[in-house]
Residue, then its C-alpha position, 0 to 999 in steps of 0.5 A: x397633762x400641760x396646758x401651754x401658757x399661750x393657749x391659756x393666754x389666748x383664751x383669756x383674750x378671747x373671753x375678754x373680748x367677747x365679754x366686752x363686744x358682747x358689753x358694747x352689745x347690751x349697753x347699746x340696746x339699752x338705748x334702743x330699748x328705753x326708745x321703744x318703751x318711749x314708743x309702746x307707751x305712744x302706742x297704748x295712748x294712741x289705743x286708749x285715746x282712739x275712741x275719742x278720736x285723739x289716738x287717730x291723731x296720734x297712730x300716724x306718728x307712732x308708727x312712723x317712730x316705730x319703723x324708724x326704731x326698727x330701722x335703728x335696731x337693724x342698722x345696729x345689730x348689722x353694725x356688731x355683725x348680726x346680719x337682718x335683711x330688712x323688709x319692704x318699707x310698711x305702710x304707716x297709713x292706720x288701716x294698711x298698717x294693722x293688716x300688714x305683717x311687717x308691723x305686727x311683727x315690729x309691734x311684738x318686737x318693741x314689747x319684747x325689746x321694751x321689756x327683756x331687752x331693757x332688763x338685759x341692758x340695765x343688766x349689761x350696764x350695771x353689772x360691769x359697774x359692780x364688778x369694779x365698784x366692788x372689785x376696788x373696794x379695798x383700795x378706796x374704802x377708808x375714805x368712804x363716809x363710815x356709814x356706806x355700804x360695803x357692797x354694791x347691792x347694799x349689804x354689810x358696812x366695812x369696819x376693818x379689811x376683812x369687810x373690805x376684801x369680802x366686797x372684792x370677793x363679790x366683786x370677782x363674782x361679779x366679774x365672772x358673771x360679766x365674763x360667762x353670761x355676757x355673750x348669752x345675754x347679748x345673743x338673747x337681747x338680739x334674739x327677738x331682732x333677729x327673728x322679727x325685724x327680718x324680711x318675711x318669707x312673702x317679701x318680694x326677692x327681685x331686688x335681691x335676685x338682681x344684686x345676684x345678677x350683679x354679683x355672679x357678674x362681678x365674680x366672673x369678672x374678677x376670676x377672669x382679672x386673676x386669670x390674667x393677672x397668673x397668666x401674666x406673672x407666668x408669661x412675663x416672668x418665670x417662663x421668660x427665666x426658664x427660656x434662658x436656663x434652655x438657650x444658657x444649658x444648650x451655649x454650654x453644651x456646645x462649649x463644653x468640649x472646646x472650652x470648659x471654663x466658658x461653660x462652667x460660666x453658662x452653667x452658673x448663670x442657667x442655674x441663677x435663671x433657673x433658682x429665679x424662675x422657680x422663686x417667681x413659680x413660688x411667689x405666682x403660687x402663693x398668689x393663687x392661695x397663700x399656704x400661710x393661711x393653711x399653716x398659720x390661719x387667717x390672724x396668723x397669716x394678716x400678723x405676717x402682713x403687717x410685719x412685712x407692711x412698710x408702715x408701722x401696723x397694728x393687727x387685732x383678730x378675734x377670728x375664733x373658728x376658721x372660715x371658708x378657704x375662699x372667704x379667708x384668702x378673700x380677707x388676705x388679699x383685701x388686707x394685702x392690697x390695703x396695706x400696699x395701697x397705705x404704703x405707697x399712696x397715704x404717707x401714713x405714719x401708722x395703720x391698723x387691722x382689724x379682723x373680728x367674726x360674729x354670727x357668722x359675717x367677717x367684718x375687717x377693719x383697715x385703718x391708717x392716719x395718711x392724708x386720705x382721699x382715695x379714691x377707686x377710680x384712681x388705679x389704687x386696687x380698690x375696685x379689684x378689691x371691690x370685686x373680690x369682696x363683691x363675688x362672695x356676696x359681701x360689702x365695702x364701705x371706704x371713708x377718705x376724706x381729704x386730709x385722713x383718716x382713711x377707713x377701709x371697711x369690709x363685711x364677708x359671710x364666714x360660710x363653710 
């Protein structure tokens, strides 16, 4: 059996970036994680110094730093797609503080974070580094000093290009270790995150209850505007074309006896009505679910946009497994309108997409150089995009500063 060449490919380009977000993911916890071993040690003076009266001095201000990593820790985990709903602020009085759940959970967090999390991340930084240290030997080895190492772990000296090429086999081993537990590292590093710094089961769910409120009211809101929008389109257009294929197909009956070539004419001219109406038919439904996401799937389908898009656009997708139909078509008509918005308001000389799904959450990325200030109040679609992406529960964020670049920034849950 024959593997494609383009199924070969993609899964390489697959694991590579998942072996290089999943890089990006570790070396970024390696900097939370020397912070909270800064912290724990603030801690244990605190508790060592406590029955002289210093530590009471100094709690305050520990745990003040340790809500204040674990508010980082969130804000970066939710920044690669690792959705945390934080809790209520804790207390940072000493006495509130130790019977509060929260920050016993923040404290196992940061001896988790400060041990584990640090290992991981020296390994997330260091292994990459052997890898091409080691992979490139060969290529730099004579002008080494002669009594280095031919290894990146210090073993061996290269004394002709066998030693040389051994080192690039360990390098290759490097790399597949890099390329096959990178991932799993990741996920294990973010794993204490994800199940402490969350909202405990206890936490008050008003707020929570309230942006639903809001929500639901933006989803219905948005449904009636696309119901208008399909009614419109239909009113307007097709059905204005149907209309004139009737009253063209009735003048040419009527003339059909008495003058032929004249109904010949009106016959031509109802069937151009008629190809028009069913073209407009065509584009109203694929409006209401374009089957370029059935066919193609969401990278296939955002690939399309961009090459119909009046601005050169670049697209990168890593959308392993397909989402829900509602959050695909969701993504479509953000990435649709966005480009439109680019092509006719930014006087951009390039764009770019960027669509990647991790722990279940969507996060599309629209870029472009143009000269910015956008503005949702200005009759750009933003706030219709606001609303699509508000009815599936998700977020936007759009960066415009006057003179560019513009940054549109979308987070979807990928549920099924």
């Amino acid at each position: 059996m024959t593997v494609p060449v383009a199924s070969v490919r993609e899964t390489a380009v697959r694991t590579l970036r998942a072996a290089r977000a999943a890089t990006g993911q570790l070396v970024g916890g390696l900097g939370t994680a020397f912070q909270a071993l800064g912290v724990l040690v603030l801690l244990a003076v605190a508790a060592v110094t406590a029955p002289v009266g210093a530590g009471l001095l100094l709690a305050p201000g520990a745990l003040r730093a340790l809500h204040a990593l674990a508010r980082r820790e969130r804000g970066r985990l939710s920044g690669r797609g690792i959705e945390i709903v934080p809790p209520d602020p804790p207390p940072t009085r000493l006495r509130p503080a130790l019977a509060d759940p929260t920050t016993r959970r923040e404290l196992s967090w940061l001896v988790r974070h400060a041990t584990l999390g640090l290992l991981l991340g020296l390994l997330g930084l260091l292994l990459p580094l052997c890898a091409v240290r080691d992979t490139t030997f060969p290529l730099w080895w004579r002008l080494s000093p002669g009594e280095a190492t031919t290894t990146s772990i210090g073993i061996g000296t290269a004394h002709g290009w066998p030693d040389a090429l051994a080192a690039t086999l360990l390098g290759v081993g490097w790399t597949a270790i890099v390329l096959g537990l990178g991932p799993g590292m990741a996920r294990l590093q973010a794993a204490p995150a994800r199940r402490l710094l969350v909202a405990g089961p206890g936490t008050d769910l008003s707020l929570r209850v309230a942006e639903l409120t809001a929500t639901r009211a933006a989803a219905l809101d948005a449904h009636a505007t696309e119901l208008r929008r399909i009614e419109r389109s239909l009113h307007d257009g097709a059905q204005n074309r149907l209309v004139s294929v009737t009253v063209l197909l009735g003048a040419a009956r009527r003339m059909a006896a008495r003058d032929p070539a004249g109904a010949d004419e009106l016959l031509e001219r109802a069937q151009s009505a008629a190809e028009q109406a069913l073209a407009e038919l065509r584009q109203v439904a694929r409006g209401i679910l374009p089957p370029v996401l059935a066919d193609r799937g969401l990278a296939g389908a955002l690939s399309g946009l961009a090459a119909d898009c009046g601005v050169p656009c670049r697209v990168e997708a890593d959308v392993p497994e397909r989402c829900a139909a509602s959050v695909e078509a969701t993504a479509y008509f953000v990435v649709a309108e966005a480009l439109t918005n680019i092509a006719k308001h930014s006087g951009a000389a390039r764009a770019s997409v960027t669509a990647r799904a991790r722990g279940g959450r969507l996060r599309l990325l629209v870029e472009d150089d143009g000269r910015g200030g956008a503005d949702e109040d200005g009759g750009s679609g933003l706030t219709g995009i606001r609303r699509r992406v508000a009815a599936l529960d998700g977020t936007l964020h759009l960066t415009s500063p006057p003179g560019g670049p513009t940054t549109l920034d979308v987070d979807l849950p990928c549920g099924r």
